[in-house]
C-alpha positions as CSV (number, residue, x, y, z in Angstrom):
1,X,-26.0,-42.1,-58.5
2,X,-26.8,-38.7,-57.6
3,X,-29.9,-38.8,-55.7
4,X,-27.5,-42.0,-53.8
5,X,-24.7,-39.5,-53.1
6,X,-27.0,-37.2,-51.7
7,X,-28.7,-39.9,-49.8
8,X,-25.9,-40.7,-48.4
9,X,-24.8,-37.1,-47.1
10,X,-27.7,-36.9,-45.1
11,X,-27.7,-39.8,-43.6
12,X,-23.6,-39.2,-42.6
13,X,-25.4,-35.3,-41.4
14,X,-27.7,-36.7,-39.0
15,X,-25.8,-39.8,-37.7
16,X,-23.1,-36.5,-36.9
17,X,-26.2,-35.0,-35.2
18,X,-27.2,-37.8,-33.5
19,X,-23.3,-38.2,-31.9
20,X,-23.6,-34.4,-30.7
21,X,-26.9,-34.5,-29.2
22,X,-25.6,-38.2,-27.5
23,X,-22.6,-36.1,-26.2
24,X,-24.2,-33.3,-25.1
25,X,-26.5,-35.7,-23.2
26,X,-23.4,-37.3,-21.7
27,X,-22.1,-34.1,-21.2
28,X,-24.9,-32.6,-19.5
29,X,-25.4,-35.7,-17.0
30,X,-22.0,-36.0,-16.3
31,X,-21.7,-32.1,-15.0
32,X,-25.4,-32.8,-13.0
33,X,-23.1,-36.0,-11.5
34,X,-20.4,-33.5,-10.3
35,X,-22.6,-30.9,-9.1
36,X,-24.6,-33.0,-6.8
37,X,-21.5,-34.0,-5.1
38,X,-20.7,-37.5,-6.2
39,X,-17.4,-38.7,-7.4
40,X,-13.8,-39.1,-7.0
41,X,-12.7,-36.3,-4.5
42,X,-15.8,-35.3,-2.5
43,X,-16.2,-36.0,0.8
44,X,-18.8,-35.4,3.5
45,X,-18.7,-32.4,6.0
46,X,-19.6,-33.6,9.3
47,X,-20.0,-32.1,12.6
48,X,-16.6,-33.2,13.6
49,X,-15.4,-30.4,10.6
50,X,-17.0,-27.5,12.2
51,X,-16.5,-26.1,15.6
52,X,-18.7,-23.4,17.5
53,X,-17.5,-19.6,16.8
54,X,-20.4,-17.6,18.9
55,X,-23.2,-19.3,19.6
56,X,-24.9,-21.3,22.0
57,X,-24.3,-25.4,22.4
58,X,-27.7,-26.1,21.5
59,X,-27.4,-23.6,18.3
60,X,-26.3,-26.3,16.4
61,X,-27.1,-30.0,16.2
62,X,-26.2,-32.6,13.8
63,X,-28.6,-35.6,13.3
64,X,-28.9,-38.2,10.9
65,X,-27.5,-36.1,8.0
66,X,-29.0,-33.2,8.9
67,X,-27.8,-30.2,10.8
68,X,-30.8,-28.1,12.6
69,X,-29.9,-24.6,13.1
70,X,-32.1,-22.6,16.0
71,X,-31.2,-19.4,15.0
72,X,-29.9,-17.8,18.1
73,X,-28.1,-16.1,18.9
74,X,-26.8,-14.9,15.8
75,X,-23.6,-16.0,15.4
76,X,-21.6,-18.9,12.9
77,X,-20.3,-22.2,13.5
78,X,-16.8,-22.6,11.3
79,X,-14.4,-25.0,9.4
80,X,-11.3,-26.7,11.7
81,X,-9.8,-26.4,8.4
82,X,-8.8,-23.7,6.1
83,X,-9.8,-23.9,2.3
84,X,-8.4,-21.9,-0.8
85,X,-9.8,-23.6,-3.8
86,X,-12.5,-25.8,-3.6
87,X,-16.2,-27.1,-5.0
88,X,-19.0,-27.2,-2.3
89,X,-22.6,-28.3,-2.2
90,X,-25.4,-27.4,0.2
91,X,-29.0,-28.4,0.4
92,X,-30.7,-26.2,2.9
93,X,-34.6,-25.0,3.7
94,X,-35.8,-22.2,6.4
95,X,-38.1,-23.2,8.4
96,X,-39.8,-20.0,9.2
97,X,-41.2,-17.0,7.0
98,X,-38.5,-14.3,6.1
99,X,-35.7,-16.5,7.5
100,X,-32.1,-15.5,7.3
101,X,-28.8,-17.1,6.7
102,X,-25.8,-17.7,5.1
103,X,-22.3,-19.6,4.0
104,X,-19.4,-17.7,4.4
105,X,-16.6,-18.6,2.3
106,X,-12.6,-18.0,2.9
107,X,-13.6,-16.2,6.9
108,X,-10.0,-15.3,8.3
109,X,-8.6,-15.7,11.8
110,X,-8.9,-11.7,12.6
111,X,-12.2,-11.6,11.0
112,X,-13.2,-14.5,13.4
113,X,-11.3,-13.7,16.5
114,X,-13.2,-12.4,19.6
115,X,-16.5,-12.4,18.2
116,X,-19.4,-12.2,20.5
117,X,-22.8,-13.4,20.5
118,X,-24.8,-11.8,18.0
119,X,-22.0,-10.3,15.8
120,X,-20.6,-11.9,12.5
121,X,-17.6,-12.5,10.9
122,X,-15.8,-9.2,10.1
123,X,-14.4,-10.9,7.0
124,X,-15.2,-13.1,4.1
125,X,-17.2,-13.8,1.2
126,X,-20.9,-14.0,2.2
127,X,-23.1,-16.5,-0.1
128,X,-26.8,-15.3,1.5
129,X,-29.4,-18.0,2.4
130,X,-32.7,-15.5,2.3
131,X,-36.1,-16.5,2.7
132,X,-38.7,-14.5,0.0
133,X,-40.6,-13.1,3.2
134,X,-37.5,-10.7,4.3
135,X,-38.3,-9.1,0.5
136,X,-42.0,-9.0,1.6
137,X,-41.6,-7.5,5.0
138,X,-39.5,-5.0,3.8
139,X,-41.8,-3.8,0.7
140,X,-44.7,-3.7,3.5
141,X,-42.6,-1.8,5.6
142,X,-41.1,0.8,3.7
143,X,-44.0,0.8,0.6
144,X,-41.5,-0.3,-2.1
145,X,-39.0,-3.2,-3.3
146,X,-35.8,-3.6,-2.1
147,X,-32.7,-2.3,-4.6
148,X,-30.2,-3.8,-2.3
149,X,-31.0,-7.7,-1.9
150,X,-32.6,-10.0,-3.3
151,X,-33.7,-13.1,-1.8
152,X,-32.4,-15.6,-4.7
153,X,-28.6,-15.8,-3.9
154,X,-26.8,-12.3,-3.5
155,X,-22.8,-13.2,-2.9
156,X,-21.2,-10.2,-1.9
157,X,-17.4,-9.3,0.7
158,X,-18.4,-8.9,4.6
159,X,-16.4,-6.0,6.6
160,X,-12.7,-5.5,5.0
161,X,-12.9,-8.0,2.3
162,X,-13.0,-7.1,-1.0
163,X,-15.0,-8.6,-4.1
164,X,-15.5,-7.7,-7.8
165,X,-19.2,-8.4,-8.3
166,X,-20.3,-9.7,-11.3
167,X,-23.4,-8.6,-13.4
168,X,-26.0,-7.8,-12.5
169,X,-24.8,-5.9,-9.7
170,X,-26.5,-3.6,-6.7
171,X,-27.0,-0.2,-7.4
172,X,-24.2,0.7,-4.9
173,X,-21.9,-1.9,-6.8
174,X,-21.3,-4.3,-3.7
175,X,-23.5,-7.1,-4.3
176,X,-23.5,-10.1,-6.8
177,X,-27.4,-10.1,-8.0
178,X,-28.6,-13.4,-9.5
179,X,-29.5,-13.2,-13.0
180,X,-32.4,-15.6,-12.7
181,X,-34.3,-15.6,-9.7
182,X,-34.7,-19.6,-8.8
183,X,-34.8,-20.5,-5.5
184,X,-37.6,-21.7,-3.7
185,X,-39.7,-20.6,-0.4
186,X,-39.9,-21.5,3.3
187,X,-40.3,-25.4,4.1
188,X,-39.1,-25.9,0.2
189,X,-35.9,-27.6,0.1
190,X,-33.1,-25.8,-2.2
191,X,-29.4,-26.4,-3.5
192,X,-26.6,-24.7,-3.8
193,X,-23.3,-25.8,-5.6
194,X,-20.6,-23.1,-5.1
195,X,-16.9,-23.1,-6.9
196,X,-14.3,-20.9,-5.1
197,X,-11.1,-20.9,-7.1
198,X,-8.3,-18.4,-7.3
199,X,-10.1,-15.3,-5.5
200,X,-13.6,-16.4,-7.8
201,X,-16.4,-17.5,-6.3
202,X,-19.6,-18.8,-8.4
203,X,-22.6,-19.7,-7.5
204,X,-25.3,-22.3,-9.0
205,X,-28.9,-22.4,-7.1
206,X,-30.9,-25.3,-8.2
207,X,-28.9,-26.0,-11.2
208,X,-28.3,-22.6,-12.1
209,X,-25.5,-20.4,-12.2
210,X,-27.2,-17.0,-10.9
211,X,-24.0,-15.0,-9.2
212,X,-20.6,-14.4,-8.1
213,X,-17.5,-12.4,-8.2
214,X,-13.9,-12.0,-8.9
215,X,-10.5,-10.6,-7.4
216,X,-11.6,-11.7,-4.0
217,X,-9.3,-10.8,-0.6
218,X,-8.6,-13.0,1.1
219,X,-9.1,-16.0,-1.1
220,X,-8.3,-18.5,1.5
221,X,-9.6,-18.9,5.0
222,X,-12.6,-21.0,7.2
223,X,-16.3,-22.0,6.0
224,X,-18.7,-20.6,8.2
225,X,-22.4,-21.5,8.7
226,X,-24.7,-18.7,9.9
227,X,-27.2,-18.5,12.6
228,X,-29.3,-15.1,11.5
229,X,-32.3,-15.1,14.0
230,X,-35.0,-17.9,12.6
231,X,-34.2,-21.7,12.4
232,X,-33.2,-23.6,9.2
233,X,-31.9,-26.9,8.0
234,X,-29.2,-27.8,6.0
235,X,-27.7,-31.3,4.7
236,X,-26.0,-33.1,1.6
237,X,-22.7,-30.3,2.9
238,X,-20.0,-31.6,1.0
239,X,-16.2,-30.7,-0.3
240,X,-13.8,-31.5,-3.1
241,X,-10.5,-29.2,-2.5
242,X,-9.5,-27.8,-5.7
243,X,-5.0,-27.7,-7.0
């Protein structure tokens, strides 16, 4: 009777195992199902969401999913609407070596208003889109890595805004570092899933949360996509507004 109790107990230990390793599984997918963008209260951003901040006509063009970026002049393309809290995916690839670009989260109307070509916006959070040939053209140039960017999603405040990074930091303290380094290189498609809720903004690259920060001002405002001076592609954008 025993050796049957005890049989027993294990049996009951690893059927327990098996439910949490099921429900993890479950878990697991179900979060990869959010992330990606499907589900109840996503939606599609479409060309008829943005409108033109700074740059040329021809900047911009959506086709078949995917919007083309030319690069110049620098300059953003914005949100008609305002967000506060909100999820947001983005697949995007540069097309050429060192490429660079960005998203800007919660942009303000001052930090927007009478911008020319080849400035950007004076305010926001700035989620960077950098290709890994800026890091090697700048270690050529100047015989040494960089200490303040990285090239696998550095989130950092633009102009007047404010952040609180969060670890691992810059040296001077203004930039989100990522704590893996995960992206992928020019022509390589990559994805970011980014989660912007009261005055916090994290950010997930390829299925991994690298960066972010806290205490954010403002904390409510336009999306902007950059144009940084070399062409790039992005598609899959999609929202889900957050209470």
């Amino acid at each position: 009777m025993q050796i049957y109790g005890k049989l027993i107990k294990t049996l009951m230990f690893l059927s327990l195992l098996g439910f949490i390793s099921f429900s993890n599984i479950t878990i697991a997918q179900e979060s990869a199902k959010l992330i990606s963008g499907e589900g109840e209260g996503w939606v599609p951003l479409t060309e008829n969401d943005f409108q033109n901040v700074n740059t040329e006509p021809d900047t911009w063009k959506w086709m078949n999913g995917t919007i083309f970026c030319k690069g110049t002049p620098v300059g953003v393309t914005r949100s008609k609407k305002k967000y506060t809290n909100f999820e947001m995916v983005a697949t995007w690839r540069h097309m050429k070596h060192a490429g660079n670009s960005g998203i800007f989260l919660w942009a303000s109307e001052d930090g927007l208003e009478g911008l020319k070509p080849n400035q950007l916006p004076k305010a926001g959070i700035e989620v960077q889109i950098l290709d890994h040939g800026y890091a090697e053209n700048y270690e050529k140039a100047n015989k040494k890595k960089s200490d303040w960017f990285t090239t696998h999603g550095d989130v950092f405040p633009v102009g007047k805004s404010k952040m609180t990074p969060f670890e691992p930091k810059s040296p001077k303290g203004s930039r989100s570092f990522p704590s893996k380094n995960v992206s992928k290189g020019v022509g390589e498609w990559n994805h970011y899933y980014i989660k912007a809720i009261n005055g916090e903004v994290r950010l997930w690259v390829n299925g991994e949360q690298v960066s972010g920060g806290k205490d954010c001002d403002p904390k409510t405002g336009y999306l902007c996509l950059e144009s940084e001076g070399s062409p790039i592609e992005f598609k899959g954008l999609k929202i889900k507004e957050l209470p």
